[in-house]
C-alpha positions in Angstrom: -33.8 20.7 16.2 -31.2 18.4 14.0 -29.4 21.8 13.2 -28.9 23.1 16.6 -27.9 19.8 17.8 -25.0 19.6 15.2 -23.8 23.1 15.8 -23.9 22.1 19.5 -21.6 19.3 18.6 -19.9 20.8 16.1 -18.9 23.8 18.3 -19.1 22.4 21.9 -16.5 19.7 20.8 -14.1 21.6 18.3 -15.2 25.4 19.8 -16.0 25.2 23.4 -15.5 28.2 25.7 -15.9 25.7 28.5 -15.5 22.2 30.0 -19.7 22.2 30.0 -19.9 22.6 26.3 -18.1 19.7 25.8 -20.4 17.7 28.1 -23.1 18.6 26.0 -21.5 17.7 22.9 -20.4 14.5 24.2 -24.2 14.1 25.4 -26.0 15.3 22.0 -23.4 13.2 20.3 -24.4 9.6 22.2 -27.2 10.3 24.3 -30.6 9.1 24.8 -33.4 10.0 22.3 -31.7 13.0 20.6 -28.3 10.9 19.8 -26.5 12.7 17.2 -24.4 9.4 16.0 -25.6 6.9 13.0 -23.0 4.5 14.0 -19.7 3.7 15.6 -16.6 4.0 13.2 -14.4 0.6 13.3 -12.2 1.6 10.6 -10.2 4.1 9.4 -10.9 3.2 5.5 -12.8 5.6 3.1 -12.9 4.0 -0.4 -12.7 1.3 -2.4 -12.8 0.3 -5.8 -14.9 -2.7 -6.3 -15.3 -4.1 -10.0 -14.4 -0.9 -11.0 -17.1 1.4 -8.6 -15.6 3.2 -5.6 -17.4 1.8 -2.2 -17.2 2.8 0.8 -15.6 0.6 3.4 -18.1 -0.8 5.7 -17.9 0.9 9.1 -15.3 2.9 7.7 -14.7 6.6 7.9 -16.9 7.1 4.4 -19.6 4.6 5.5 -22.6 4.4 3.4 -24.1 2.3 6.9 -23.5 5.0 8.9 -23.5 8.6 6.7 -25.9 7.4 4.0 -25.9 6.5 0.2 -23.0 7.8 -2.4 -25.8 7.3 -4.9 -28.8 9.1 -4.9 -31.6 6.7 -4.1 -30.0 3.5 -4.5 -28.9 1.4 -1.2 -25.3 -0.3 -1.5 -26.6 -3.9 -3.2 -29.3 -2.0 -5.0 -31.8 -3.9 -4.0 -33.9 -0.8 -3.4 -33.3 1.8 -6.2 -35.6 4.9 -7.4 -37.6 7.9 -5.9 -40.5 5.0 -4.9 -37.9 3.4 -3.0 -37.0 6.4 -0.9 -36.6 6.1 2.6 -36.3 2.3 2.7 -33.7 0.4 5.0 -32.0 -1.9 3.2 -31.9 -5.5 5.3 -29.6 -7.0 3.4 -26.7 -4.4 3.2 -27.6 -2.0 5.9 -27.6 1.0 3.8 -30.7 3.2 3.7 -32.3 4.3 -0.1 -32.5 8.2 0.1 -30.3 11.2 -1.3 -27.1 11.3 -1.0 -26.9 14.7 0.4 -27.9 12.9 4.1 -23.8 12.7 3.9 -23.2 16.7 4.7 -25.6 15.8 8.1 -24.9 12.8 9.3 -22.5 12.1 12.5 -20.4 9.0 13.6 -18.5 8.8 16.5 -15.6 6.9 17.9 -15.5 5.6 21.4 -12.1 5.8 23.2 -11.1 2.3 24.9 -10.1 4.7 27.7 -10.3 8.7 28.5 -8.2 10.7 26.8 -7.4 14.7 27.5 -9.7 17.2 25.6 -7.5 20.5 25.0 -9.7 22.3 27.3 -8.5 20.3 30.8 -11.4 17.2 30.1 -11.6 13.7 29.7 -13.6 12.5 26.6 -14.4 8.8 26.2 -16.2 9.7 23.2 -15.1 11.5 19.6 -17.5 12.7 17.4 -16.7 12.5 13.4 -17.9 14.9 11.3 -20.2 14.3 8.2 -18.1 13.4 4.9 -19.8 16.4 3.8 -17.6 18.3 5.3 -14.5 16.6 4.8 -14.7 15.8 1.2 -12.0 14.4 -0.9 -9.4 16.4 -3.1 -9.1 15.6 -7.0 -6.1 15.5 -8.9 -5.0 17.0 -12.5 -2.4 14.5 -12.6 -3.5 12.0 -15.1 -1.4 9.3 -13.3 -3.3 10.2 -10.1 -6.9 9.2 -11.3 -7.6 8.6 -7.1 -8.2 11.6 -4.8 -6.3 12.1 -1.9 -8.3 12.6 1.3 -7.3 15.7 2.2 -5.7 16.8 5.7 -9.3 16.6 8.1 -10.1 12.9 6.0 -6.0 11.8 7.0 -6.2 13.2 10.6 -9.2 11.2 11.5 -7.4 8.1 10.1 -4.4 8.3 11.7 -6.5 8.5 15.1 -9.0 5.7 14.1 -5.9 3.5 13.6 -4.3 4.5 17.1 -7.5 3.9 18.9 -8.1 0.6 17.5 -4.6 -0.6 17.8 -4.8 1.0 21.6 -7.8 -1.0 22.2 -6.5 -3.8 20.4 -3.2 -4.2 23.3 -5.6 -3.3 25.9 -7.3 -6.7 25.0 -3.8 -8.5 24.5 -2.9 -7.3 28.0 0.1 -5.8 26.8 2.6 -4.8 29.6 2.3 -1.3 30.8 5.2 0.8 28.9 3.7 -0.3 25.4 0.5 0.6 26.8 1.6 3.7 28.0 3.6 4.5 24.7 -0.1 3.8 22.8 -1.6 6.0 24.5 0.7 8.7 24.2 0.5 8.1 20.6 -3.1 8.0 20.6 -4.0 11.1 22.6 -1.4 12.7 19.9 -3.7 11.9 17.5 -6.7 13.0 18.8 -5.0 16.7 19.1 -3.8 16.9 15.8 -7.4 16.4 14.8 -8.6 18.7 17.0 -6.5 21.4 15.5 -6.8 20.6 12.2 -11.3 20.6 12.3 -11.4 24.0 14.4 -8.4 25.3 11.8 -8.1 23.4 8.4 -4.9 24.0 6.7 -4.2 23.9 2.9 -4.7 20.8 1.2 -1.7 18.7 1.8 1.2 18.0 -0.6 2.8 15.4 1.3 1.7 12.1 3.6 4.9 11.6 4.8 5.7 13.0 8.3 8.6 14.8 9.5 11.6 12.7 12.1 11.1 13.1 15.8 13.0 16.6 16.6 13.2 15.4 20.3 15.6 12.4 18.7 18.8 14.1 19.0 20.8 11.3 18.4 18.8 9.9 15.3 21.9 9.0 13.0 20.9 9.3 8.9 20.9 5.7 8.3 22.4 6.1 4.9 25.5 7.9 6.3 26.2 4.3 7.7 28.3 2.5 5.8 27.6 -0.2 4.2 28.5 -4.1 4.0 27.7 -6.5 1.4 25.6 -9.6 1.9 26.5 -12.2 4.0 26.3 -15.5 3.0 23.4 -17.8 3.8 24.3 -20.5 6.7 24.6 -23.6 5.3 25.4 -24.8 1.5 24.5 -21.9 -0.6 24.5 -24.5 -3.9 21.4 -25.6 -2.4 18.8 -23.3 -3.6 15.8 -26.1 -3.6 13.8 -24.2 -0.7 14.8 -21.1 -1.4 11.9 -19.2 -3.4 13.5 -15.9 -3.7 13.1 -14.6 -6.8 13.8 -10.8 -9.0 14.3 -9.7 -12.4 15.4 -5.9 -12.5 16.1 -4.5 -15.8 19.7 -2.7 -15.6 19.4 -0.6 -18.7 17.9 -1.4 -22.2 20.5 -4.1 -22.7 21.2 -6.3 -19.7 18.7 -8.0 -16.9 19.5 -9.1 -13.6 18.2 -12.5 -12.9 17.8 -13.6 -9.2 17.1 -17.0 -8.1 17.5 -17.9 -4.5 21.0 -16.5 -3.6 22.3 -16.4 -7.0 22.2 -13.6 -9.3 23.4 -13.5 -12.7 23.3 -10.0 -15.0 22.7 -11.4 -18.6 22.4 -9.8 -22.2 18.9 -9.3 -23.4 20.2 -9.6 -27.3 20.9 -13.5 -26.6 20.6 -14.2 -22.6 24.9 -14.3 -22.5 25.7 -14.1 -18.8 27.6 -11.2 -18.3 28.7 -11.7 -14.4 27.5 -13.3 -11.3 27.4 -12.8 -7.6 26.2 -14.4 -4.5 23.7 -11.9 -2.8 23.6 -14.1 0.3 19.9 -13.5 1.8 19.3 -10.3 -0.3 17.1 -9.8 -3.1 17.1 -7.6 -5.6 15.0 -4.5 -6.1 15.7 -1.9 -8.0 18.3 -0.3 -10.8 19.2 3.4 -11.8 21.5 1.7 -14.7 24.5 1.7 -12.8 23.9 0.4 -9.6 21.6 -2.6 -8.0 20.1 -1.9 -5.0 19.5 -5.1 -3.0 17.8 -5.3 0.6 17.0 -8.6 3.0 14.2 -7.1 5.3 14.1 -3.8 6.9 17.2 -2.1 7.2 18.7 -1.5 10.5 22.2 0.1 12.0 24.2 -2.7 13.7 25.3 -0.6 17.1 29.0 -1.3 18.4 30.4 0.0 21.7 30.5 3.6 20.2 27.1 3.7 18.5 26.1 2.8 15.3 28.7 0.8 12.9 26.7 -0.1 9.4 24.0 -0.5 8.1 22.6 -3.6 8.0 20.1 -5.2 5.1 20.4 -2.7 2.2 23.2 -3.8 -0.4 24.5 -2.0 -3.4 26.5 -3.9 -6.3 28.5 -1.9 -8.8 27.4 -3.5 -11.9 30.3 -2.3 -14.4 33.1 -3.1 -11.4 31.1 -6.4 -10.4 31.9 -4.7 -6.8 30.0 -3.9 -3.8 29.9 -0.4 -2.2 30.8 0.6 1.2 28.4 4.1 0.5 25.2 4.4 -0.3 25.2 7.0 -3.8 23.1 10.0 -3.7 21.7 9.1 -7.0 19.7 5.8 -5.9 16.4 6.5 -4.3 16.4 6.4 -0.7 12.5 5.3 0.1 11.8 1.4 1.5 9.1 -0.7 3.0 9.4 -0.8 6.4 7.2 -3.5 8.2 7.5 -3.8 12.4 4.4 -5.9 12.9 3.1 -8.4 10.2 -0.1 -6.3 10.5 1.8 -2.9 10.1 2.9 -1.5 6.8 5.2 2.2 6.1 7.5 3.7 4.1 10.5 5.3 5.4 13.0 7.7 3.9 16.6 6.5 5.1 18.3 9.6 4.0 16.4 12.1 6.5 14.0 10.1 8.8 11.0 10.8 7.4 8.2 8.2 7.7 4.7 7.3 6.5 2.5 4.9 7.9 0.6 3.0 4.7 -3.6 2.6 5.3 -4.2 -0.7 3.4 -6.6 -3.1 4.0 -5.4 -6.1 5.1 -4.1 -8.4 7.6 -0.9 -8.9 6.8 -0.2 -6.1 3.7 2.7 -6.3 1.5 5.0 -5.1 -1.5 3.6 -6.2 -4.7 5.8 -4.4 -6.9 8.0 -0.8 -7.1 8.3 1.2 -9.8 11.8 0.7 -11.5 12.8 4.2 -9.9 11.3 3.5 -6.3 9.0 6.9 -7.4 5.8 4.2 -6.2 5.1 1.3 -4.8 2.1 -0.9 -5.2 1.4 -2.7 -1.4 -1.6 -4.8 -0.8 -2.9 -7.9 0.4 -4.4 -11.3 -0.1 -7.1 -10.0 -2.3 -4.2 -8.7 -4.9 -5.8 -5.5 -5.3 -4.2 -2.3 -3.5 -3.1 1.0 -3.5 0.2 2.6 -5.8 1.4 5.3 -3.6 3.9 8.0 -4.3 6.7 7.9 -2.5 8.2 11.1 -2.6 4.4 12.9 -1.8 3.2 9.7 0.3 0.0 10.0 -1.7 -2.3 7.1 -3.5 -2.1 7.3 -7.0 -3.8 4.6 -8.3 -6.3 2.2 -6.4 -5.4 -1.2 -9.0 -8.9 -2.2 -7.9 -9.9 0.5 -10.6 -8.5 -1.4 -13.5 -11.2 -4.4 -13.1 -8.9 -7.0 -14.3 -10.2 -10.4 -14.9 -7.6 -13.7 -14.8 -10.7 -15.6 -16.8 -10.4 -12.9 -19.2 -8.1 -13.4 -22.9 -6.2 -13.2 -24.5 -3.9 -15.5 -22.8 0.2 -15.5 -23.3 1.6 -19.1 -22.4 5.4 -19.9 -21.6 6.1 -20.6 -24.8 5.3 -17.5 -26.2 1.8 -18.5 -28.1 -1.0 -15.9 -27.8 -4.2 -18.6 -27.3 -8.0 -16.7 -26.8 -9.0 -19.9 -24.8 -8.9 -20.3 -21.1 -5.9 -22.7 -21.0 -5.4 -25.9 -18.6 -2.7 -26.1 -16.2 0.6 -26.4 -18.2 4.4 -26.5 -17.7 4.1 -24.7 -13.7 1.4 -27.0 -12.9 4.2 -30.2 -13.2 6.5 -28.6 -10.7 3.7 -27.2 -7.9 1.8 -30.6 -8.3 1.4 -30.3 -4.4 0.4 -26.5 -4.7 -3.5 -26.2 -4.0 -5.5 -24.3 -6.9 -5.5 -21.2 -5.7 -1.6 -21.0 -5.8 -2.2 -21.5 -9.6 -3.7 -17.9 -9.4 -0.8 -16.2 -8.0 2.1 -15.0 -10.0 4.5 -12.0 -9.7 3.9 -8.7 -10.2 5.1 -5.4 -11.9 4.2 -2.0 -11.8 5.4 0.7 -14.8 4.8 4.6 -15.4 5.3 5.6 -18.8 6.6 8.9 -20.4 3.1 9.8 -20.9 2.0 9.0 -17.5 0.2 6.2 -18.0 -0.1 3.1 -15.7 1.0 -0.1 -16.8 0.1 -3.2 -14.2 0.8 -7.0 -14.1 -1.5 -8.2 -11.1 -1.0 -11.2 -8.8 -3.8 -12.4 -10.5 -2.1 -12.9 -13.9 -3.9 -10.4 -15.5 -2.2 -7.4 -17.0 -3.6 -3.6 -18.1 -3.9 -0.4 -17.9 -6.6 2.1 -16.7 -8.0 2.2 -20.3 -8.6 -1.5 -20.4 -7.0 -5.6 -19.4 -4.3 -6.0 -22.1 -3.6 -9.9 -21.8 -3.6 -12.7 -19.0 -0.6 -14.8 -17.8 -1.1 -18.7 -18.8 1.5 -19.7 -16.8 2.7 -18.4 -13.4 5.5 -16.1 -13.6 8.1 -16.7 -11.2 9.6 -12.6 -11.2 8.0 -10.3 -13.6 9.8 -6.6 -14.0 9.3 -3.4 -16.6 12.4 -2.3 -18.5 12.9 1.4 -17.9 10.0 2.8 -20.5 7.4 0.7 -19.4 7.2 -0.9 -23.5 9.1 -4.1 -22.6 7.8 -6.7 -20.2 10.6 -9.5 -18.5 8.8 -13.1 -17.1 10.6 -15.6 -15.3 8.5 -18.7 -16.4 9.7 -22.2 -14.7 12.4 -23.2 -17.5 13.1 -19.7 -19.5 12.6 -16.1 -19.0 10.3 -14.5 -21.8 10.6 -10.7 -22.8 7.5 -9.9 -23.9 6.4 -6.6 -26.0 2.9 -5.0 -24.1 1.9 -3.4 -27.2 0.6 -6.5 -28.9 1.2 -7.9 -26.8 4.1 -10.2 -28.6 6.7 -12.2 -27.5 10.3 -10.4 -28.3 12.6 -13.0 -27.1 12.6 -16.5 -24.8 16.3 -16.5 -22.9 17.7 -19.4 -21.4 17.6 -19.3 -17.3 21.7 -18.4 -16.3 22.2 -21.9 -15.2 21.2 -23.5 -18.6 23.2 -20.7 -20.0 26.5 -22.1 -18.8 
């Protein structure tokens, strides 16, 4: 009975050869006694890593709540474990003790804030999703992409999940009617691009990032724009006091750019001589190819004059050997950025030909932790100060930094002045200048993210704590202002409150403690 009501769902919703087929599915899917369903989906996560064991998110698209255990015979708390346990409901997490192979049979479903077309001429308030048995995830012989990729029926479902829930979301708002009506357009979008890809799964895909709009005809290549460089901040720039911007960006093996506030100072690593300095204005630095410094103040935009588009505005690019700013972007600098039009949204999109990709992360308000030194990945999370490194030129996850387990109580710890101490040291030197910070601002610190030759991730975490996928390395005893990899990944730059520390990983060992540029001149 089970079987033939999955195949009726299966093909009456995907299959149908009519609009009555896909009644029934609808019908076996949430109706009465014979419902189909374990459970509404409320989010489009799959995994997590959580002290360094993948979970599924609760209510998520991989739900152990709804689609059963990952583990054979062990609930999610494991408070019931073992073939004597078998077939117990946990009441504490919600997850029942059984095999794991319940995930190839067990439905979810979706409900639709409003109706939406089927292909087939119908309107579905309901959309069934299929069992993660069918929709497993892809592995990886990259050794820097430890985390599987979802694969294309795994991303389709998400990307409707999130429309659905964001539709609902601005139905509850009361947005006004042409954002509403933009939503839905979006929505019922999604939907058919799942429905196509279940009834036809393509190859596995190679790329997250989607393609630009080809009904845009007018979309302009942002980085044909030219470019302006920063303006200055209103007011006295002298004045950086309540300014908290901060960067280091390794230029080459020899020189670091130091930013603090609106200042920015290139300086010699051999003995922290400052080599030149600019005013960025309200731009902060982000990234270096050796020649240039790419510098951005938000999302960039083109500033539109009376015959279309002028410049870009709020991506910057110095000329270090000139000292001079460029009025084109170069070909050689990487052409990816965090884009961010809702505190709650989070993307990536490629200013050279459109493309865009709309990051999953799971958080309220999700951010950049760190880039790469070549803008090849970015690490984007949230409060928690775990998240996801994603490839920017594929727009898949490559790392999940929840893997790496890193512990801030864990030693040895490096201090500001260069000691290597195995205790758990009190507040020091940072703790005098945040004396109004509360204790969990202690905690948070910059971060840095580095891929070496041999593919191997190196990670400073918000946390303080720094490692790789093999094991934590060291923990931060003081919190570090800007933190940034030189270009091999070996070399580790700090801004601590009073000096900036370049710090060996292997070791780790302190290699040199720089004045700041101010108490250099």
């Amino acid at each position: 009975m089970a079987r033939d009501r999955d195949r009726t769902i299966l093909d009456g919703w995907f299959h149908p050869r009519d609009a009555e087929e896909v009644r029934l599915a609808c019908g076996a899917l949430v109706g009465g006694s014979t419902q189909g369903s374990w459970g509404e989906v409320r989010s489009p996560g799959l995994l997590s890593m959580m002290r360094g064991r993948a979970r599924a998110d609760r209510d998520g698209l991989w739900s152990e709540q709804i689609f059963g255990p990952l583990v054979d015979d062990r609930c999610l708390c494991g408070k019931y474990q073992g073939a004597a346990a078998r077939g117990t409901l946990c009441e504490k997490c919600g997850v029942l003790c059984d095999a794991s192979s319940l995930r190839a049979t067990r439905w979810g479903h979706l409900p639709l804030a409003r109706p939406l077309r089927h292909p087939i001429g119908i309107d579905v308030e309901v959309v069934p999703v299929v069992p993660p048995g069918d929709r497993p995830l892809v592995a990886s012989d990259d050794p820097a992409r430890p985390a599987r990729a979802p694969g294309p029926v795994n991303e389709a479902y998400r990307a409707l999940v999130q429309r659905a829930l964001r539709w609902r979301r601005l139905l509850e708002l009361n947005a006004p009617d042409i954002i509403l009506n933009n939503e839905r357009r979006l929505t019922q979008e999604a939907l058919e691009r799942l429905y196509a890809v279940v009834r036809d799964p393509p190859p596995v895909a190679t790329s997250g990032w989607s393609a630009p709009d080809p009904e845009e005809d007018d979309l302009v290549p942002l980085l044909t724009l030219p470019l302006r460089p920063p303006p200055p901040i209103d007011g006295d720039n002298d004045d950086d006091d309540d300014d908290e911007r901060t960067a280091l960006v390794f230029i080459d093996d020899a020189r670091l750019a130091v930013q603090r506030g609106a200042r920015l100072a290139i300086v010699a690593l051999a003995d922290g001589a400052v080599l030149a300095r600019h005013d960025v204005g309200g731009a902060t630095a982000v990234a270096s190819d050796g020649a240039h410094l790419v510098l951005t103040a938000g999302t960039p935009y083109p500033d539109f004059g009376e015959e279309g588009p002028s410049a870009l505005v709020g991506l910057h690019v110095l000329d270090v050997a000139r000292g001079a700013w460029l009025d084109r972007y170069p070909e050689s600098l990487p052409s990816v950025f965090f884009t961010q039009d809702q505190p709650e949204d989070a993307g990536l999109t490629d200013l050279r030909d459109g493309r865009s990709l709309t990051l999953d992360v799971p958080s309220d308000r999700p951010g950049v932790f760190a880039w790469a030194r070549d803008q090849a990945f970015v690490w984007v999370g949230g409060d928690d100060a775990d998240g996801l490194v994603i490839g920017t030129r594929d727009g898949l996850v490559y790392l999940e930094t929840g893997a790496l387990a890193l512990d801030p109580e864990r030693g040895p710890f490096l201090l500001a002045d260069g000691r290597l101490v195995a205790e758990v040291p009190a507040r020091d030197d940072d703790a005098a200048d945040d004396d109004d910070d509360a204790d969990a601002d202690w905690r948070l610190s910059a971060a840095a993210l580095a891929l070496t030759s041999d593919r191997r991730w190196r990670v400073l975490s918000p946390t303080r704590a720094a490692g790789e996928l093999d094991g934590q390395r060291f923990t931060l005893g003081f919190r570090a202002r800007a933190a940034g990899f030189d270009p091999t990944g070996a070399r580790l730059a700090l801004l601590a409150s009073d000096a900036i520390l370049v710090v060996a990983w292997e070791g780790p060992r302190l290699l040199a403690r720089l004045p700041l540029p101010d108490a250099a001149e």
